[in-house]
N, C-alpha and C positions, 0 to 999 in steps of 0.2 A: 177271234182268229188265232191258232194256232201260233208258235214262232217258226219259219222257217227254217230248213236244215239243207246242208252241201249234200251233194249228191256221194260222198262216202259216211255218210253221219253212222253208218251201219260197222263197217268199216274199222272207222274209227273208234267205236264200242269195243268189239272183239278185240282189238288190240289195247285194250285198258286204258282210252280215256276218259278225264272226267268233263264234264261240261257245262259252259254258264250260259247264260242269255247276251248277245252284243247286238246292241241295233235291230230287236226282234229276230235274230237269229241262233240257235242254237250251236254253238259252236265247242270244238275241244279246249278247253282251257289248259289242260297237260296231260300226259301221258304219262314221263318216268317222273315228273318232278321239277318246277320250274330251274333250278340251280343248276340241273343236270342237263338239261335244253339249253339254254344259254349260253354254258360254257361251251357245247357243242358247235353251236353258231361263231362264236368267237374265236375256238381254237381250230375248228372240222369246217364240216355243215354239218346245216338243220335242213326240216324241209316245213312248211306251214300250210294249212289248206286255209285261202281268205277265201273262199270262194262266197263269202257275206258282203265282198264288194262288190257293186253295183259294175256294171258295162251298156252305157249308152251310144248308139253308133248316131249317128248324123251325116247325110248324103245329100248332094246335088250342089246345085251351082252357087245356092248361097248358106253353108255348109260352113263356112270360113266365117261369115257375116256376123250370124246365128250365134256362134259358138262365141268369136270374142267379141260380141255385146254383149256377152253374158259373163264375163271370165274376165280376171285384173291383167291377166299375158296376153301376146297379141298371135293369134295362130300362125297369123299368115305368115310370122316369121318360120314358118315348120317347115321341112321338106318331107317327100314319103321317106317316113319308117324314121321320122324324132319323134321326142315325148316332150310334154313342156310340166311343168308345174305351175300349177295356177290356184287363187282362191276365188270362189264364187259366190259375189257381196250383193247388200241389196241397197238400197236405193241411199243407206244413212252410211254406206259404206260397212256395215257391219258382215262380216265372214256368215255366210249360209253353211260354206263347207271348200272341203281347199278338195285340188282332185289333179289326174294326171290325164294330162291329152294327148292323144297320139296321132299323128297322121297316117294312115294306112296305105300302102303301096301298091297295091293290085288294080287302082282304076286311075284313069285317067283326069274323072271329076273329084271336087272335092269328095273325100272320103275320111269321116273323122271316129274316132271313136276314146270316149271320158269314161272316167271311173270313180264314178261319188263313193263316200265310204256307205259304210254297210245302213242298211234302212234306209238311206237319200232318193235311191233307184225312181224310184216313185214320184217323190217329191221334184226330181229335177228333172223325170220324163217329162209331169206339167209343169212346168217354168218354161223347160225350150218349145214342147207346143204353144203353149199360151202366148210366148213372146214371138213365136215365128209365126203365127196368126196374128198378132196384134201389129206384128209389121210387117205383114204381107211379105214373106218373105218364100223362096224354092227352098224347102229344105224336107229331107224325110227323117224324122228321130224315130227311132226305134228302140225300148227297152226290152236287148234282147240277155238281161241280168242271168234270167232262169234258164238258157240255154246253154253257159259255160261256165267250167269248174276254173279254178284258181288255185295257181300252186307259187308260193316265194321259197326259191331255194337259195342257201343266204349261210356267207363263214368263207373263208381265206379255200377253203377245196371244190365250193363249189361250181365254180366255171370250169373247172377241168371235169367235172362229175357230169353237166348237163352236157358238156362237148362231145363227152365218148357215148352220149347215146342220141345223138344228131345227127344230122346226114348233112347240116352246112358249118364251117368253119364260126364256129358263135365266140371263141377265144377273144376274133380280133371286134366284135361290137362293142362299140365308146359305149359310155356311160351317157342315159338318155337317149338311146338309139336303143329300135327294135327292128324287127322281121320276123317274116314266116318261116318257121323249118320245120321238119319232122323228128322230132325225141319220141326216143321208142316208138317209132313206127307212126306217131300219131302228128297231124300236121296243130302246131300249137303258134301262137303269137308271142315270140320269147321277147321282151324287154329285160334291158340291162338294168333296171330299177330296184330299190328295195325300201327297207322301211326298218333296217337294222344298224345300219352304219357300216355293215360288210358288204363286198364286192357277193355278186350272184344275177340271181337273173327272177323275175316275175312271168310266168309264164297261164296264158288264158289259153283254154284246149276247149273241145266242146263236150259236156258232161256226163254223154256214155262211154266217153273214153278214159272218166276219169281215174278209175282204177288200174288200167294199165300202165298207166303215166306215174303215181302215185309209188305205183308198186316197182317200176324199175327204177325210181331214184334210192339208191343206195346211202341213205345215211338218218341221222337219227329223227324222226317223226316227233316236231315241236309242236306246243298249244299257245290258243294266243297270252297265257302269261308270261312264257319268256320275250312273247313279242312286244310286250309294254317293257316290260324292263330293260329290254334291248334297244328300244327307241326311248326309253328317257335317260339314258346315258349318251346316247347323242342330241339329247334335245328336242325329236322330233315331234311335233303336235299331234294328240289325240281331240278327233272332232267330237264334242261333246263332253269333255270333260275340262281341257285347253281351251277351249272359242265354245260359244254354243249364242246363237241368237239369241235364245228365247232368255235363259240364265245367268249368260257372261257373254254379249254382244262384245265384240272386239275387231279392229277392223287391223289389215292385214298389215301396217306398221306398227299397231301395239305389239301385234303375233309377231313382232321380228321376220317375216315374210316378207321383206320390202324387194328383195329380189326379184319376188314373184309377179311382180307389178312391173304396166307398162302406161306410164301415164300418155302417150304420147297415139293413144286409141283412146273412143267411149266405151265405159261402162257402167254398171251402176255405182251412185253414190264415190266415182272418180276424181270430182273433184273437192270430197273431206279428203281421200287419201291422197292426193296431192301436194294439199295445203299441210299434212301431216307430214310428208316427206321433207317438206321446204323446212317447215318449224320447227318439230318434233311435235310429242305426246306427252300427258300431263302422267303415263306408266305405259314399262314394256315389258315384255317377257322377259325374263331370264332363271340364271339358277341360282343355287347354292348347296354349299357342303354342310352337313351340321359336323360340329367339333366336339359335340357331346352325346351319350349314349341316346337316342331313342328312334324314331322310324317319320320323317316327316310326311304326312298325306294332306288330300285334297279338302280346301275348305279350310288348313291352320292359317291364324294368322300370323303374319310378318313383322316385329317391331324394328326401331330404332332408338330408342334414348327411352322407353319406354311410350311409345308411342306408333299406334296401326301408319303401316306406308306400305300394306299391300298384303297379299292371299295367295296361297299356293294352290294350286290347281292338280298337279299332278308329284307325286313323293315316294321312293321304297329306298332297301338300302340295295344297293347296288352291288350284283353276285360279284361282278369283276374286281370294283374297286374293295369292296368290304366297310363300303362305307356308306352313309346314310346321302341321299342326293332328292332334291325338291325343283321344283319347275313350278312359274308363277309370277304372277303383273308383281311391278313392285315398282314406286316413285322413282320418276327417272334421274332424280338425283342421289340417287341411292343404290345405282342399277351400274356401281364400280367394281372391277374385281379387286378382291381385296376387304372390302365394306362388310367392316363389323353390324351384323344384325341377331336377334334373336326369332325363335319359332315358336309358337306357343302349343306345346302338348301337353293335354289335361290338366290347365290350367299353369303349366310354368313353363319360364321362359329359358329354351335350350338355345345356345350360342352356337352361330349361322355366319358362313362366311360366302357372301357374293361371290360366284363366280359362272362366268358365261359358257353355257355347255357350244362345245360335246365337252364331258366332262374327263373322256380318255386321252 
């Protein structure tokens, strides 16, 4: 099978980008040049097309049920139109995939709608049928992924950017709240969410309108490399290179995720992360700075006194800071800021200094 492409894949050509594979998805990875995207975001806005993320909706009476037995947050605490943040583990407690729920505001029954990262679509359609069959449960899921485009507009300009082409006051939406409004004309599901560490807005439209939505955001058209660099300068976890079941099972208080957890529902594999919250973990996520020339990535390892106490998962140097920054499990006694460690790049050992992102 093919990889799948956003419905501006074309689009986005003509305007010079380049493109790599995420999650079976053919996606722009830059445009002018990750540095130049970045900085964009950080000091302007960007605008990013994920439309590689997945959109699960979920309806009916046991809609809530459904959704957190399946999820470490508990829904029901949502009202219409919050988003939660939640991971979704499996039975050993290990991370399948973290994802954002929403409550949806236009019915009066449960009405929910998830967003697995890119290639999950699928995978967690069958999960929630298979589990809402297995417990007989009212629920309708519907993977309606291939129906709407995705746009993160994301930097210190961009709420006033999507505001002046709405027709409802989006300025005053908290952080984790969303609504319907019309940008440019076109009625889209705008959340206050992002995946950069800047204030903006995530907004789902439905995917022949996706060009005109695209086309009226005024500001500079990001790929997703600035979007990794931009989230690991905050820290943020990338699924399958951060957590991955099959590679790097981790459950959502190794991932430093403990927020996202609501022990006080079932779900699966509940009660390891429990007993993890109470205890700790034998390693957690965290960062470091390297203090010597080289570029840390995925897969180095971590010493101490010469000796392995953990594995970087995700690494670049960071446009903003100018400086080299890693993300990755490492002994939780060694998981201080401050704590002298070393990186191992081809074969030697660069001097690493702990410290817990965001790293700005």
């Amino acid at each position: 099978m093919g990889a799948r492409t956003p419905p501006l894949r074309g689009t986005h050509e003509a305007d010079g980008a380049t493109f790599t594979d995420f999650g079976g998805w053919e996606m722009p990875v830059q445009f002018e040049g990750i540095r130049a995207e970045h900085a964009a975001v950080r000091e302007e806005a960007g605008k990013f097309d994920v439309s590689h993320m997945g959109e699960i909706r979920v309806r009916g009476p046991d809609a809530d049920e459904l959704t957190s037995r399946l999820t470490s947050n508990d829904v029901s605490a949502l009202d219409h139109g919050d988003a939660q943040y939640a991971a979704i583990t499996n039975d050993a407690g290990a991370m399948l995939d973290d994802t954002v729920v929403y409550r949806l505001p236009e019915s009066d029954d449960d009405d929910l709608l998830f967003v697995p990262n890119a290639g999950h679509d699928d995978q967690m359609y069958r999960r929630w049928t298979d589990h809402r069959d297995e417990w007989d449960l009212a629920a309708e899921v519907e993977n309606v992924t291939a129906e709407y485009a995705m746009f993160a507009v994301q930097g210190p300009d961009a709420p006033g950017l999507v505001d002046d082409l709405a027709d409802a006051d989006l300025s005053t939406l908290s952080r984790f709240s969303a609504q319907y409004a019309d940008v440019a004309g076109v009625e889209c599901w705008v959340a206050r969410t992002g995946y950069t560490g800047e204030d903006g807005f995530e907004l789902v439209l439905p995917a022949e309108h996706a060009e005109t939505v695209w086309d009226a955001l005024d500001c500079r058209p990001c790929g997703l490399g600035a979007r990794d660099t931009l989230r690991q300068e905050y820290g943020f976890l990338l699924s399958g290179q951060d957590f991955d079941p099959e590679t790097n099972p981790r459950t959502p208080v190794e991932a430093d995720i403990g927020f996202a957890v609501d022990v006080d529902h079932d779900f699966p594999g509940r009660d390891v992360v429990a007993d993890q919250l109470e205890h700790g973990t034998d390693e957690v996520f965290t960062g470091l700075v390297l203090t010597e020339r080289g570029v840390p990535r995925h897969g180095y390892e971590v010493r101490a006194d010469g000796e392995r106490i953990g594995e970087l998962t995700s690494g670049t140097m960071s446009p903003t800071l100018d400086q080299p920054i890693g993300l990755g499990y490492i002994d939780t006694g060694y998981a201080e800021d401050g704590q002298g460690v070393t990186v191992v790049i081809r074969g030697e050992e660069k001097t690493a200094e702990i410290t817990t992102p965001p790293f700005l």
